[in-house]
N, C-alpha and C positions, 0 to 999 in steps of 0.2 A: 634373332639376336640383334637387337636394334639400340642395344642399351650400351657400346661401346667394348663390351664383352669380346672374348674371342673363341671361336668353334673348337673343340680337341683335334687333335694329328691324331691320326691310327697311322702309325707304323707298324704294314705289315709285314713280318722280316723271318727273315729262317741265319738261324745260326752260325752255319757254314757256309755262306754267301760270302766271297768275298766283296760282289756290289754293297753287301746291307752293312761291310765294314767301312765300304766309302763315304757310303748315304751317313755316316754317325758324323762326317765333318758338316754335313746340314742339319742336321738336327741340333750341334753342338752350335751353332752362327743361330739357327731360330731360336734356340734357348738364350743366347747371350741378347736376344736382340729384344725377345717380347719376355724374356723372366718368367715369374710365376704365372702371368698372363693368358702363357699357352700352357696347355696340358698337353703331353702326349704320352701316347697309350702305346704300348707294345700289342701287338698282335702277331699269333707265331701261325706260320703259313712253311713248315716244314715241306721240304721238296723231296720226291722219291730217292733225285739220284745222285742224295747225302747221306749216305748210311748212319751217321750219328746228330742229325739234324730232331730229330720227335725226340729221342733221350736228351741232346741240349735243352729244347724247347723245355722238357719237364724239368730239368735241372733251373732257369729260367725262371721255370715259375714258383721254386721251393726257395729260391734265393728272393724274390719277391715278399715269400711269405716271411722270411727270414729277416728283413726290412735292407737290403742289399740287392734291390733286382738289376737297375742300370749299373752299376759298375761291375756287376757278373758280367752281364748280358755284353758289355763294353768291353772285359778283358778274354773275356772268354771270341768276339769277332778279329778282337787282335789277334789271335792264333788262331785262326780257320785253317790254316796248312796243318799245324800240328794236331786240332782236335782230328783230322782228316784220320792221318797216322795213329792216334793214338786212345780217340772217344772218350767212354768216358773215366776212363783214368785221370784224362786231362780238366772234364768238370769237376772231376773231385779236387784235382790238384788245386784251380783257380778256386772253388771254394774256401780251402785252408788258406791262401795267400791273403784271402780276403775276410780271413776269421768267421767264416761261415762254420757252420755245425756240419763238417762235411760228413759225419756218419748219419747224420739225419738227411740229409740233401741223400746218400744212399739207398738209405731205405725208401725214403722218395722214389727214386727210380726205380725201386726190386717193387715196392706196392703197386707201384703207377696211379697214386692220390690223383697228379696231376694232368692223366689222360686225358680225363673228359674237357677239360679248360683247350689241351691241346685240338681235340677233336675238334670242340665247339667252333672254333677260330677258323681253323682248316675248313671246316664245313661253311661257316659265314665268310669267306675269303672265296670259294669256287661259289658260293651262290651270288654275290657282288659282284662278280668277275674277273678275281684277282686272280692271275695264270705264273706269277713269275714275284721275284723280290729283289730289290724293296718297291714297294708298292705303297702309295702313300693314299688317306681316305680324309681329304678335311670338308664338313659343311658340305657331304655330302656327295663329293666331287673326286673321282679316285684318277690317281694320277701315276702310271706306271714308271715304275723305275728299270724295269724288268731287262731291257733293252740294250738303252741310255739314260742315266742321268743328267744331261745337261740340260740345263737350265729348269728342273724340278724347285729348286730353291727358290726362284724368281716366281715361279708359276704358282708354289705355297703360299708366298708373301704375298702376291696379288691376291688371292683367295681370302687370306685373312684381312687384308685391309680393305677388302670389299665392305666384309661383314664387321668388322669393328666399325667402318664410318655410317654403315648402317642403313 
């Protein structure tokens, strides 16, 4: 990428994190900073010891299909304590809040349409070495969040203006 362009963000995130609800105030600063510029990608990297983390992830991606995946994917990390308590009652609920076709986002989840999408990710997530979330992948370069988040934002921004100046 030598043409001033800039690489995509893979944000690898699991639902019920409350890190991957922090990491959205970085996301939300690189969006306001490069625009339409940057692309970033959700990647669901669901963890064992979130029992409703894989049903979010698939709720996620039917709300995607739906043409509403970030503000699901957004209001549904603002409640990570209650999707905890309450699964997915609670997807469905932020669905309807957000005029999603929450009986189809249901059957989404009763088919499991969006299994394989989840799979695939989880599986390209442990092959890459992604062990924890948020876990960020730009140009290449993955940057765990898993931990700590401090200073990931600096560290992304250097990344991309590497490759923007080219």
């Amino acid at each position: 990428m030598t043409d001033g362009s800039l690489p995509r963000l893979e944000l690898w995130c699991e639902l019920q994190c409350p890190d991957c609800r922090t990491a959205l105030d970085d996301i939300r600063a690189l969006r306001a900073a490069y625009g339409d510029a940057l692309t970033v990608e959700l990647r669901h990297f669901p963890l064992e010891k979130h029992k409703h983390a894989f049903a979010a992830a698939q709720a996620a991606e039917e709300a995607f299909v739906q043409g509403r995946g970030w503000p699901f994917v957004e209001a549904v990390l603002a409640r990570v304590e209650e999707l905890d308590r309450r699964g997915e009652a609670l997807l469905l609920e932020v669905a309807r809040e957000l005029g999603l076709d929450a009986e189809e986002m249901d059957t989404a989840l009763v088919d499991g349409r969006h299994t394989l999408v989840v799979d695939a990710d989880q599986a390209e997530g442990k092959a890459i070495g992604v062990t924890g979330t948020p876990t960020y992948v730009v140009a290449g370069e993955r940057l765990d969040g898993g931990k700590s988040q401090q200073g990931l934002r600096e560290r992304i921004v250097a990344v991309l203006e590497r490759h923007r100046a080219g």
